[in-house]
C-alpha positions as CSV (number, residue, x, y, z in Angstrom):
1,X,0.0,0.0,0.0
2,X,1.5,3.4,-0.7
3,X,-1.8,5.3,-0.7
4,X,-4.9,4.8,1.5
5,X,-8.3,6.3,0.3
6,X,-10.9,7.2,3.3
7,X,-14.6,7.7,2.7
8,X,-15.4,10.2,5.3
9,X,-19.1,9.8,6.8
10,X,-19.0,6.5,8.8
11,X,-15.1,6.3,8.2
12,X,-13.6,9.4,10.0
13,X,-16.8,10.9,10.6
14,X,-20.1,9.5,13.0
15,X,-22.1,11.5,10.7
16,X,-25.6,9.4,10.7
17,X,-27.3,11.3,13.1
18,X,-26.4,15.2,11.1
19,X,-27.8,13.7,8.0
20,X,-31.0,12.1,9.3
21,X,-32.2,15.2,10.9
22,X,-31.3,17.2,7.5
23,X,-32.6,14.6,5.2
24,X,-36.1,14.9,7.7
25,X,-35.9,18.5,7.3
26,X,-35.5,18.2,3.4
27,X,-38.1,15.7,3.3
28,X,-40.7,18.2,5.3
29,X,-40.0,21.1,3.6
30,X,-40.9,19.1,0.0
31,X,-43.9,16.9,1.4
32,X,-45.4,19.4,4.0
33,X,-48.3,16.8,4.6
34,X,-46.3,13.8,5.4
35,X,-47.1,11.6,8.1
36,X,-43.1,11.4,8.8
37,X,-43.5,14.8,9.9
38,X,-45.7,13.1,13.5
39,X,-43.5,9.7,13.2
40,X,-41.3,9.0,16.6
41,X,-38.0,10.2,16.0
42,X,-36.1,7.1,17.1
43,X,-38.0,4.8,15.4
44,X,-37.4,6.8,12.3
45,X,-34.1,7.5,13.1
46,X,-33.5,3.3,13.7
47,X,-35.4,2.7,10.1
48,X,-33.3,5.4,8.5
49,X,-29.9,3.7,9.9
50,X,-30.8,0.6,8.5
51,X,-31.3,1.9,5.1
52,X,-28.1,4.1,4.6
53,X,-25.4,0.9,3.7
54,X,-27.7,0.6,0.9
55,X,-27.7,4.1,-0.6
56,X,-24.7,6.0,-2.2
57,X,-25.3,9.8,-2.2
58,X,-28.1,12.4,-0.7
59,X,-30.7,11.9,-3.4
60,X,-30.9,7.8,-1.4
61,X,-31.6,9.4,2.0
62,X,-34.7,10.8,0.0
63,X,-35.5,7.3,-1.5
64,X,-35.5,6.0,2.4
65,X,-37.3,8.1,3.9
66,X,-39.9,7.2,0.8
67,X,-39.8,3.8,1.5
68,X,-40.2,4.3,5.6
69,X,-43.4,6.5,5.2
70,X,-44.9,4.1,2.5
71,X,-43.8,1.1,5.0
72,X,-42.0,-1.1,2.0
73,X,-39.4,-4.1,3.4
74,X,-36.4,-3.4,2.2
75,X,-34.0,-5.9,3.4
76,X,-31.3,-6.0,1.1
77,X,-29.4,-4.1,-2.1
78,X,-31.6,-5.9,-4.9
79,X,-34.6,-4.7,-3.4
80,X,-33.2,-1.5,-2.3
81,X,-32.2,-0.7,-5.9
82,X,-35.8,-2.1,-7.1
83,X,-37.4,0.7,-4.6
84,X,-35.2,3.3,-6.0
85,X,-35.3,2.6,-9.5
86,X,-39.4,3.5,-9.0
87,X,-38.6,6.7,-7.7
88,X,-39.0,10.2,-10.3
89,X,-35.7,11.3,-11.0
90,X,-36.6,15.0,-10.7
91,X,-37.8,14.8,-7.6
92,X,-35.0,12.9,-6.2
93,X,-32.7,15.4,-7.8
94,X,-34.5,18.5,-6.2
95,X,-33.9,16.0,-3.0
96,X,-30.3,16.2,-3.3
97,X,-30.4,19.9,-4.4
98,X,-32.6,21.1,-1.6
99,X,-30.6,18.6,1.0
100,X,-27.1,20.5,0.7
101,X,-29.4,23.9,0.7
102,X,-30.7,23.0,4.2
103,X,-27.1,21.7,5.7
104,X,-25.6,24.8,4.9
105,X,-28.6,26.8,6.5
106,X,-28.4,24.7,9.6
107,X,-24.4,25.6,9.7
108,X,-24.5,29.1,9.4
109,X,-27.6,29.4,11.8
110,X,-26.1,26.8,14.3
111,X,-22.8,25.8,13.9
112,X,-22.2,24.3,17.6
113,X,-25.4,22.6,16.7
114,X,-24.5,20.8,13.9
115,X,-20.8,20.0,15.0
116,X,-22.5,18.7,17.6
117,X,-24.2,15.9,15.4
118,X,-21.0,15.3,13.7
119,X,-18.1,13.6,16.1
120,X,-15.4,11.7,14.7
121,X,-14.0,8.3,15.7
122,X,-11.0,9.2,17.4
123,X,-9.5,6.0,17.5
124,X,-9.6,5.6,14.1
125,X,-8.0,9.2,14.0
126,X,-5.5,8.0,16.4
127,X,-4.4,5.7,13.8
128,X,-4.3,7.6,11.1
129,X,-1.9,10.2,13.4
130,X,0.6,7.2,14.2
131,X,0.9,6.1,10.9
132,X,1.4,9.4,9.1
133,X,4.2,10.1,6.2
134,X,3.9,6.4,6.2
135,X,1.7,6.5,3.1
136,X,-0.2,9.1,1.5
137,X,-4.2,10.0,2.6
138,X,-7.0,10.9,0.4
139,X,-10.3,11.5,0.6
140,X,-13.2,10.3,-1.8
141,X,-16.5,11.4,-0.4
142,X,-19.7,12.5,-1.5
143,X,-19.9,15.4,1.0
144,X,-19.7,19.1,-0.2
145,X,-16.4,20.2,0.3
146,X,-17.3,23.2,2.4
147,X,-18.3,21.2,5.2
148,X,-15.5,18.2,4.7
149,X,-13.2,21.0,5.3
150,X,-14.6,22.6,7.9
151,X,-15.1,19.1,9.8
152,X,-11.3,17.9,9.4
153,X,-10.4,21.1,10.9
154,X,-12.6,20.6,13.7
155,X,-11.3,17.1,14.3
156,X,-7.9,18.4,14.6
157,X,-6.9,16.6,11.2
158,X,-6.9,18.8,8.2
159,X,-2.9,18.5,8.7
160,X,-3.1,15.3,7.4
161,X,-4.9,15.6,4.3
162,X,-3.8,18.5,1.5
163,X,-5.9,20.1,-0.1
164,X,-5.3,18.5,-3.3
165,X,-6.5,15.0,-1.5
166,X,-10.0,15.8,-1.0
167,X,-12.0,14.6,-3.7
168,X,-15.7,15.5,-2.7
169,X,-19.4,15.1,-4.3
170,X,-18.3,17.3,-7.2
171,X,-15.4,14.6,-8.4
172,X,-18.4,12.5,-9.6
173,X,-21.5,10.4,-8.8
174,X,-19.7,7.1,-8.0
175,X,-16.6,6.1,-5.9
176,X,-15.1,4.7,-9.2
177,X,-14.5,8.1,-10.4
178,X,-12.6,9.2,-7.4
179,X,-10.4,6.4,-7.4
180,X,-9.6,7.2,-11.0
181,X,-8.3,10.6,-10.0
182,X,-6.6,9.5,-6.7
183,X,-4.7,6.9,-9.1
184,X,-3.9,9.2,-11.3
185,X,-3.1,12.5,-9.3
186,X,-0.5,10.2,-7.6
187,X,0.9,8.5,-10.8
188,X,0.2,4.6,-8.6
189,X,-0.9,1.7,-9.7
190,X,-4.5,1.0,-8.5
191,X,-3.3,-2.2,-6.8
192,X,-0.8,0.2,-4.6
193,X,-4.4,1.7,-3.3
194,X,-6.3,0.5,-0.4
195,X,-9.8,2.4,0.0
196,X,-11.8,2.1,3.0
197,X,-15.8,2.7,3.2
198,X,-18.5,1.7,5.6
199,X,-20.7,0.4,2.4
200,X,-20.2,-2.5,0.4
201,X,-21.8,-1.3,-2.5
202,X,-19.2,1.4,-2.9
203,X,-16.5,-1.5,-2.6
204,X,-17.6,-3.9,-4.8
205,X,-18.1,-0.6,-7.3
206,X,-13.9,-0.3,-6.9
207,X,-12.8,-3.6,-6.8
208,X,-12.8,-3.7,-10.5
209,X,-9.9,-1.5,-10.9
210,X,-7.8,-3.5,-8.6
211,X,-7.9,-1.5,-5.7
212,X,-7.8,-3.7,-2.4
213,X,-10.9,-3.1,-0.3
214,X,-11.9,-2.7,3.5
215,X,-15.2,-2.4,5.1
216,X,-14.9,0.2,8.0
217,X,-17.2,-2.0,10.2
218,X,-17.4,0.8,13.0
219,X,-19.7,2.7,10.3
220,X,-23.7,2.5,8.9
221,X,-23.0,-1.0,8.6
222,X,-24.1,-4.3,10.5
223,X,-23.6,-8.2,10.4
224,X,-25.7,-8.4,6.9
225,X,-23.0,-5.8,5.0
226,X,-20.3,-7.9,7.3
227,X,-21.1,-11.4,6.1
228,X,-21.7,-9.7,2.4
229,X,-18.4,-7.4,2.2
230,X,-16.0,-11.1,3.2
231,X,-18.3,-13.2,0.5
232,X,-17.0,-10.7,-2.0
233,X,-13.3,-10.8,-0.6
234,X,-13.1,-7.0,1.1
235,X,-11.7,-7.0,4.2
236,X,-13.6,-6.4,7.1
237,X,-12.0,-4.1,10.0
238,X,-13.2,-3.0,13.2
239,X,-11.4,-0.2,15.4
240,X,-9.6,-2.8,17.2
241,X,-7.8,-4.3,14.0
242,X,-7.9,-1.9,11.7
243,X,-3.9,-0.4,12.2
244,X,-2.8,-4.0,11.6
245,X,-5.0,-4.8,8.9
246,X,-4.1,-1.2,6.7
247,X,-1.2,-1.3,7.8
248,X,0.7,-4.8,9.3
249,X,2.1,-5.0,12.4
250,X,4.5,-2.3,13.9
251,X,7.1,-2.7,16.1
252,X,7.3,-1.4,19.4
């Protein structure tokens, strides 16, 4: 490995919570009249959680909370993709458009508010701070790059990750295309890559080019993506293993 590739939300950043409360506000403010507007937040939230693995941008959160107020089963990727393929495309585009309008409302208006929804894993942080000038970091993320910046510097981080290594929403609609331009910003082979996620869909979308893949299993994940993610040959860390995994053992 000579360059490791971190998805942010559910890899660096415990970002579930910030996201369902602005995806409910999104939702709201297109469908005044829906009954997920009186639904009980933690059940919601809980319904929500188990839906993100199978989603890869903001437009999905939309698709979810679809799915939660019409009360479909959705237990797994074929019949998550199914559900979504129903979906009108304009509206889920106004979803994503109107979704990054109301996260940067709820920033400006109440920034200790929002930070407050977004804390990091530190020991994953803690690892990345050991092991530093030992490989090169990037990012590939489908955040806006306003607030991936503004979070790494509020983790204490942004030291580790130049400018130039933050590949956000704008680099393109799937993972693929930021590991293209990772690759070929540092001049690597893809095989000389690791990228980690906390969705196997965005694995499995990557694997093709060579790159070796890990599951960040601290993330919006759970034994289903787990059993999935090692059936297709990704590795599978937790915050206990992952220093060894990325990086083999060190010693003392």
């Amino acid at each position: 490995m000579k360059a490791l590739v971190l998805d942010f939300d559910g890899v660096i950043s415990d970002s579930a919570r910030e996201a369902f409360v602005v995806a409910r506000r999104t939702w709201l403010a297109l469908c005044p009249g829906s009954s997920l507007g009186e639904a009980d937040p933690s059940r919601l939230y809980a319904g929500f959680l188990a839906l993100m693995p199978l989603g890869n941008r903001a437009e999905d959160y939309g698709a979810a909370l679809a799915a939660l107020e019409r009360g479909v089963r959705i237990p797994d990727q074929a019949r998550y993709d199914s559900f979504r393929a129903g979906q009108d495309e304009e509206w889920l585009r106004e979803f994503h458009r109107r979704f990054y309008a109301e996260r940067a409302r709820f920033a400006a208006e109440d920034p200790w508010g929002w930070r407050r929804l977004l804390a990091p894993y530190p020991r994953f942080l803690a690892v990345l701070r050991r092991r530093a000038g030992e490989v090169s970091y990037a990012i590939a993320t489908s955040k806006d790059g306003d607030s991936l910046r503004i979070l790494l510097q509020h983790y204490g981080v942004d030291d580790l990750f130049p400018a130039r290594s933050l590949h956000d929403k704008e680099t393109g609609v799937s993972k693929t295309a930021h590991l293209e331009q990772v690759q070929s910003e540092l001049g690597l082979e893809f095989a000389e890559l690791t990228f980690v996620d906390d969705k196997v869909n965005h694995l499995d979308a990557v694997a093709g080019l060579g790159v070796r893949c890990a599951l960040a299993a601290w993330g919006y994940n759970g034994p289903r993506e787990h059993a999935l993610a090692r059936e297709r040959g990704h590795l599978v860390c937790t915050l206990d293993d992952v220093e060894e995994r990325l990086f083999g053992r060190r010693d003392p």
